[in-house]
Backbone bond lengths (Angstrom), bond angles and torsions (degrees), N, CA, C in turn:
res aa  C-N    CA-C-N  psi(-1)  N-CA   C-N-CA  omega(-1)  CA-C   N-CA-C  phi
1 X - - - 1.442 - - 1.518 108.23 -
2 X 1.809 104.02 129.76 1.867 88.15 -177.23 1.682 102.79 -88.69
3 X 1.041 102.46 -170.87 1.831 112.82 174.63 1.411 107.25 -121.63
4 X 1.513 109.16 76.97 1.691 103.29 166.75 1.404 100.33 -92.41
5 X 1.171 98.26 142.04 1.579 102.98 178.34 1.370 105.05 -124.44
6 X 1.406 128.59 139.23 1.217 151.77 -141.85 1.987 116.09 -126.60
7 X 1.315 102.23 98.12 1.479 103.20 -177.40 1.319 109.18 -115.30
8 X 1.898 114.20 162.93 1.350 114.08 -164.20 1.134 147.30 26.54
9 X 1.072 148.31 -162.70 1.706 131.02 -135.99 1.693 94.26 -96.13
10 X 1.578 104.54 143.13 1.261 132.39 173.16 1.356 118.15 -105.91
11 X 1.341 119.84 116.21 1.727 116.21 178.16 1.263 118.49 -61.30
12 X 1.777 102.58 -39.50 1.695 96.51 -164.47 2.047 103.70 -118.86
13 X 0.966 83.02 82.51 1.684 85.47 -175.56 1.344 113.59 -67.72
14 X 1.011 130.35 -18.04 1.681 123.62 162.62 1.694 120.28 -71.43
15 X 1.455 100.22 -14.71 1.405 89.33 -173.03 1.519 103.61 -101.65
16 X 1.584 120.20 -16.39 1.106 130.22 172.46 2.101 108.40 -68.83
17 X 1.081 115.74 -53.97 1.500 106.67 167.04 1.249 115.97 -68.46
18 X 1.347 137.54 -25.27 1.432 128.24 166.49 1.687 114.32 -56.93
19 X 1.436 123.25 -27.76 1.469 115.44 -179.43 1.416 89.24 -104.47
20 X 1.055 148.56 37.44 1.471 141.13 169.33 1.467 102.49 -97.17
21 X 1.241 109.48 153.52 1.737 123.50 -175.75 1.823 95.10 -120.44
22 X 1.483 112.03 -39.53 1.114 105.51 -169.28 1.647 118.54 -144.19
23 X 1.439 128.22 129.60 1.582 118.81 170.84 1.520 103.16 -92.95
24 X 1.198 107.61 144.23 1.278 142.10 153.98 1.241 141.58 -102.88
25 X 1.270 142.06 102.86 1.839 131.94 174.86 1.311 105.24 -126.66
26 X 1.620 106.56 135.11 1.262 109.41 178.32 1.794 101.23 -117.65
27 X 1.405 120.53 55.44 1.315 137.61 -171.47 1.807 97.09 -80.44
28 X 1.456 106.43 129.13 1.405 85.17 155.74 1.509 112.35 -97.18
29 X 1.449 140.62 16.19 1.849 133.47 168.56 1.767 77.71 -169.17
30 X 1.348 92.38 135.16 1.280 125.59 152.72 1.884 114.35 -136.67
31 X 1.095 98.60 115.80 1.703 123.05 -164.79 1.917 80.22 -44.10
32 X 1.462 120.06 -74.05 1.311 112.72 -160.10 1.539 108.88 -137.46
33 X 1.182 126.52 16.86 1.156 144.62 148.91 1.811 111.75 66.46
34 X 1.528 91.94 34.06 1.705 95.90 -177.83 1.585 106.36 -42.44
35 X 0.881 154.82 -78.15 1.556 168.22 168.85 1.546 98.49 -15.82
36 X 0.861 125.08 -44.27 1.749 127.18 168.99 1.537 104.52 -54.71
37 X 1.380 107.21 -91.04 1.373 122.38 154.41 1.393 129.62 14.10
38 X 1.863 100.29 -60.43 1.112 103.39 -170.67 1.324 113.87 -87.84
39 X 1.294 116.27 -25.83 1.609 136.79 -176.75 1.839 93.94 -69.03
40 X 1.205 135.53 -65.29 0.949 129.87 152.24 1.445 152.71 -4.55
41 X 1.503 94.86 -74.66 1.591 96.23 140.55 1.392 149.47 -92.06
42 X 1.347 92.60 21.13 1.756 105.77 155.67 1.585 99.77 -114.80
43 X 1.025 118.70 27.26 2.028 121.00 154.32 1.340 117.40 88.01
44 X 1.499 111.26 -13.42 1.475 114.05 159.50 1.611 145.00 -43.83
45 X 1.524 116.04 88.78 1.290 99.53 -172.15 1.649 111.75 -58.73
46 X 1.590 92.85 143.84 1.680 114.11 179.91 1.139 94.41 -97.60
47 X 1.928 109.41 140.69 1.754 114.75 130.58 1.192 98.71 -121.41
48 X 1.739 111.32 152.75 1.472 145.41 -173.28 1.306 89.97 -160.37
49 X 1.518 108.39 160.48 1.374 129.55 153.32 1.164 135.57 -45.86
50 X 1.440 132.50 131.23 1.169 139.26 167.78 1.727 116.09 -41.61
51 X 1.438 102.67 -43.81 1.644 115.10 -163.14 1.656 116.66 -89.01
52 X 1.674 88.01 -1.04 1.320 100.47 -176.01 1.905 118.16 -96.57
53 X 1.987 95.71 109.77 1.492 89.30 176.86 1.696 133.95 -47.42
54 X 0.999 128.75 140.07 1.838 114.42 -176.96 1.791 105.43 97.64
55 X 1.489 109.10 -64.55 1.448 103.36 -168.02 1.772 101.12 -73.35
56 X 1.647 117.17 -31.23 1.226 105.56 -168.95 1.796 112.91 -88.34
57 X 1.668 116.67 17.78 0.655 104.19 179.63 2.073 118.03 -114.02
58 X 1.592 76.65 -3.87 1.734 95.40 166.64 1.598 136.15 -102.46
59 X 1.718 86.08 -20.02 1.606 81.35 177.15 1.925 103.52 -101.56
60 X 1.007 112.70 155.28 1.850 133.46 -151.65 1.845 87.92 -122.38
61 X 1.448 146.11 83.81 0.930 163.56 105.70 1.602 87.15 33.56
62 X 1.273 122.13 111.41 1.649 114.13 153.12 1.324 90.90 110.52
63 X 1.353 127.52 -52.69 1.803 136.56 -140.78 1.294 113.74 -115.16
64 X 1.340 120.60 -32.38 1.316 128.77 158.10 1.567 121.91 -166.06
65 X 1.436 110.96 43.28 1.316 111.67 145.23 1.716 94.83 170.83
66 X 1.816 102.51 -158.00 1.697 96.50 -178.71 1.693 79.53 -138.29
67 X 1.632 101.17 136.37 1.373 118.90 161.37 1.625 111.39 -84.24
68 X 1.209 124.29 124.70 1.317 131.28 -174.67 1.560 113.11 -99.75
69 X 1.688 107.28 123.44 2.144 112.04 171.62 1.265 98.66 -58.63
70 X 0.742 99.06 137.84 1.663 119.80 162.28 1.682 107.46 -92.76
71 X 1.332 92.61 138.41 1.294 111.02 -171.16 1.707 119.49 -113.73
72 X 1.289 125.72 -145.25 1.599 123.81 138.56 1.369 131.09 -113.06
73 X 1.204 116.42 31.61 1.142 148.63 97.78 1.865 161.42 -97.63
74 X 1.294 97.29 70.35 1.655 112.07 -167.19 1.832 99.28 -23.63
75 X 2.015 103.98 -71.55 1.518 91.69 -148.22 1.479 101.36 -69.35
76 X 1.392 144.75 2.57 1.324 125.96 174.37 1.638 100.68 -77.16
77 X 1.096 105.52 -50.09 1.788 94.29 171.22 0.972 139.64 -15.21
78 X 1.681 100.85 -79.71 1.314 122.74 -179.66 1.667 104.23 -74.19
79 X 1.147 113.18 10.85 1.529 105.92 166.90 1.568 118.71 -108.63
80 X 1.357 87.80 -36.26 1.954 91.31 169.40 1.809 108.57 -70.51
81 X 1.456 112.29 -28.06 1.735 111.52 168.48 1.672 108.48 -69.09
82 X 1.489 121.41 -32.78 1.681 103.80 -176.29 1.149 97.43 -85.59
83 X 1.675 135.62 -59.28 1.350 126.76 -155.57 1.801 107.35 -42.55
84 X 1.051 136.38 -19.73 1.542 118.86 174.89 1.061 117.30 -74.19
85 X 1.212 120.42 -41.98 1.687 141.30 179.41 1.856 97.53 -68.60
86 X 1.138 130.47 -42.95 1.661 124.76 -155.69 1.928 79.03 -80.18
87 X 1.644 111.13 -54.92 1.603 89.85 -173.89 0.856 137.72 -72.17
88 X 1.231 118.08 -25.70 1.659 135.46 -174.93 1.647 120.94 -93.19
89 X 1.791 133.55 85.36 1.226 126.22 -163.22 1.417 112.38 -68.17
90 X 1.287 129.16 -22.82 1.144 136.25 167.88 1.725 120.46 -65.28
91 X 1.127 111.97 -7.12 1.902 109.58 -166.38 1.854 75.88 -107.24
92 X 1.531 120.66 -50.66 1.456 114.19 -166.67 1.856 94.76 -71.48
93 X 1.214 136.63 -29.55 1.378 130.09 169.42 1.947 116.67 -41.63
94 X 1.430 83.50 -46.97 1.570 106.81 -179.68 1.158 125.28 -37.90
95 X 1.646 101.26 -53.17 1.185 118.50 158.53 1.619 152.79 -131.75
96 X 1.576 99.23 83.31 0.929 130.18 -168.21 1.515 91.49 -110.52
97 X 1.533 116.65 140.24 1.530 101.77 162.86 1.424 134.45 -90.20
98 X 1.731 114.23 131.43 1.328 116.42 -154.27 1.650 101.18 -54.36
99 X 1.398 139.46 -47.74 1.273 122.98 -128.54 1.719 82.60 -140.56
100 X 1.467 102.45 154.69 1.294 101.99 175.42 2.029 143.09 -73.05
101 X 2.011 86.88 -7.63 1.288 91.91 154.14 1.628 128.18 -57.23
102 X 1.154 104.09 -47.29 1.846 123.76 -157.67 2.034 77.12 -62.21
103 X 1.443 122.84 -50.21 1.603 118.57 -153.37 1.373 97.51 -64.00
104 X 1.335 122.56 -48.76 1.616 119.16 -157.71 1.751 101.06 -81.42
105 X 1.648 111.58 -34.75 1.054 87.20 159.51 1.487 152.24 35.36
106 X 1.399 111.14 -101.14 1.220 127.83 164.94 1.401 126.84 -66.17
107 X 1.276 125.23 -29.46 1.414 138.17 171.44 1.688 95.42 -63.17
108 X 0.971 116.98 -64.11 1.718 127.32 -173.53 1.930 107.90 -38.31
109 X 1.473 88.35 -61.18 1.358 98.90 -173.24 1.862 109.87 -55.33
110 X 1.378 109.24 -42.51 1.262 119.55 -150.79 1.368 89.05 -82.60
111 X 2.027 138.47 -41.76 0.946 123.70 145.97 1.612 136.04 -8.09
112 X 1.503 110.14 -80.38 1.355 120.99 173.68 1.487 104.95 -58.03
113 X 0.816 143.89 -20.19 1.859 129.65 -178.79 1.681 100.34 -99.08
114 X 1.278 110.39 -11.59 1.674 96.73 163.88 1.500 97.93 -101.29
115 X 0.779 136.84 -6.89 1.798 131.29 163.99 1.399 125.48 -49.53
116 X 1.612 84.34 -60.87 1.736 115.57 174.14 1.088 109.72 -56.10
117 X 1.535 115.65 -46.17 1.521 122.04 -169.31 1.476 114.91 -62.33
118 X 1.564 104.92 -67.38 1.429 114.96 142.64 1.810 133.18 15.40
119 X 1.626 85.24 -84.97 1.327 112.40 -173.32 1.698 113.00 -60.43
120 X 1.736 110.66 -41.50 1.512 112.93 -172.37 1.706 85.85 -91.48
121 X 1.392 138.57 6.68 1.668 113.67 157.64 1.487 109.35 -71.20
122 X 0.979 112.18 -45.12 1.772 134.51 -172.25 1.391 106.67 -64.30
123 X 1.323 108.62 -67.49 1.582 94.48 168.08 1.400 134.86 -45.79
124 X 1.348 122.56 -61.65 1.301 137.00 136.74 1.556 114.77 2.83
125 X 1.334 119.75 -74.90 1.458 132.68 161.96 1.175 125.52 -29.90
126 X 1.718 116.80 -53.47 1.142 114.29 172.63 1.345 126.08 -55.15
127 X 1.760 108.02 -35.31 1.286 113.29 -155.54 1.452 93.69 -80.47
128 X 1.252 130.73 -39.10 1.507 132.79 -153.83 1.700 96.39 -84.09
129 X 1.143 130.17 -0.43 1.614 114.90 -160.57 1.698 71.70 -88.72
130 X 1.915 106.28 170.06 1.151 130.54 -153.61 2.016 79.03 -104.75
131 X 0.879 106.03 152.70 1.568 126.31 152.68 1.631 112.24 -31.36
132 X 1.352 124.01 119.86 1.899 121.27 169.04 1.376 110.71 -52.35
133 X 1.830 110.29 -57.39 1.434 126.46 -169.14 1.346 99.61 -106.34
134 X 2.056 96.01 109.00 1.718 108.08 177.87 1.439 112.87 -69.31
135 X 1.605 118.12 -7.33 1.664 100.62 163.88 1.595 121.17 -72.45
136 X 0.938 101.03 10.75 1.668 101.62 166.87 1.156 117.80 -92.21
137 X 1.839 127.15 3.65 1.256 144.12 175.01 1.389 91.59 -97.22
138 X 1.025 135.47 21.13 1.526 126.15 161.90 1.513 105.18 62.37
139 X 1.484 132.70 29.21 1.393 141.09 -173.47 1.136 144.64 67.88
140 X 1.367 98.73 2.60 1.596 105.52 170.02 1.636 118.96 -127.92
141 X 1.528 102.88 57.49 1.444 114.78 167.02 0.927 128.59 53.72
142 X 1.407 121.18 153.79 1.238 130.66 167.64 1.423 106.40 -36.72
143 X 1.145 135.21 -89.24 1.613 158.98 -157.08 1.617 99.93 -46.14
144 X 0.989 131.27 -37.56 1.642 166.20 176.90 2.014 85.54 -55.82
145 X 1.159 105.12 -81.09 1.634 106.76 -166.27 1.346 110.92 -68.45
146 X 1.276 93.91 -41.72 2.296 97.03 179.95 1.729 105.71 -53.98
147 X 1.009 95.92 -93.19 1.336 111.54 -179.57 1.607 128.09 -67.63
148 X 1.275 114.69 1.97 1.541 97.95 167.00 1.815 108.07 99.75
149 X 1.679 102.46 -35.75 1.495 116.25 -177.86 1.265 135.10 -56.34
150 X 1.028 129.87 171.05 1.830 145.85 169.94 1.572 80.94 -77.17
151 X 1.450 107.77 120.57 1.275 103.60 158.34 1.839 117.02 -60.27
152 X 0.987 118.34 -175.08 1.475 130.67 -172.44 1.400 131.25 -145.62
């Protein structure tokens, strides 16, 4: 396996994970770890961090990738966790996921938690908008209840 390593923006990102053998992130928080995700469900075993929110909640230890301890030293870690997988095609074979449930997987999940997420912005929204009809401020305005003020 060679080690091209890949910086700044890519035009054709499907053709770049199609010749990939292996994903890697050495993120410490990824909000929802689309880039995992996606490597994922195109069959790529992932390693990321254990400590890392988003990546440790997509990659499956054993099944389709290896979550790495963090130490006090992160990149030796996560380098002694890929170098087995970059040499060995059979340990990264291992874990690939067999069936196309295990791949989408993560897309599914990561779906429903932007749903949810979604849903409590919106709700949220409703509750925080101010009243249409300021006589429901009991008559002294908007500006009156916010701030403390003489309305104006």
């Amino acid at each position: 396996m060679g080690t091209d390593v890949r910086q700044g923006a890519i035009r054709d990102i499907s053709s770049e994970y199609a010749s990939a053998q292996l994903y890697v992130i050495s993120s410490l928080y990824e909000s929802q770890g689309l880039a995992t995700a996606e490597a994922l469900a195109r069959g790529l075993p992932a390693v990321g961090f254990a400590d890392c929110p988003g990546t440790n909640t997509l990659i499956h230890p054993g099944c389709d990738g290896v979550l790495v301890s963090s130490d006090e030293d992160r990149a030796r870690s996560l380098a002694a966790a890929s170098e087995p997988l970059m040499c060995d095609a059979s340990a990264r074979l291992g874990l690939v996921p067999a069936n196309e449930s295990s791949v989408t997987r993560p897309i599914v999940n990561l779906f429903d938690t932007w749903i949810e997420m979604l849903g409590a912005v919106v709700e949220k929204s409703r509750v925080a908008r101010p009243p249409q009809n300021l006589s429901a401020l009991g008559g002294k305005g908007f500006g009156a209840m916010v701030g403390g003020g003489t309305p104006r």
